[in-house]
C-alpha positions, 0 to 999 in steps of 0.5 A, a space after each residue: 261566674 262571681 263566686 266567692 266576690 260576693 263578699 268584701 272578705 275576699 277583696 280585703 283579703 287580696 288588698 291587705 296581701 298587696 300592701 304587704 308585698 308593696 312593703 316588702 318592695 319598699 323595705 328591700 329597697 330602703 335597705 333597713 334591717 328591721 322587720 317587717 308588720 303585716 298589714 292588720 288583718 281583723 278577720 285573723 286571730 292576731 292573739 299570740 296564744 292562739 297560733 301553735 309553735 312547735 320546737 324550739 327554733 330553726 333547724 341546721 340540717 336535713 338530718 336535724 329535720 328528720 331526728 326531729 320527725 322521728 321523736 314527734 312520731 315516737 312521742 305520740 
């Protein structure tokens, strides 16, 4: 059964997720601080204005997580 292998998609999809995690290998080892590209991914949107973030940054607790839950349910 070869469904889905038909297509190169899912092979590129698979070998850009294995240079990334060969990155992340090397880059643990070298000890550097800086961060980490993915690999290009052409079939993704990589336009900033097109992924959707919501708030502001992380949060510090639990407590914060759920004060937050409660004001997006009360602001719909």
């Amino acid at each position: 059964m070869k469904a889905g292998w038909d297509s190169t998609l899912k092979t590129n999809i698979i070998l850009a997720e294995l240079v990334d995690g060969v990155n992340v290998i090397a880059h643990g080892l070298s000890g550097k601080k800086h961060k980490i590209k993915p690999y290009p991914r052409p079939f993704e949107k990589d336009n900033e204005k097109d992924k959707k973030h919501i708030g502001k940054g992380a949060l510090a607790t639990v407590d914060d997580l759920r004060n937050w839950i409660k004001e997006k349910r009360n602001g719909r």
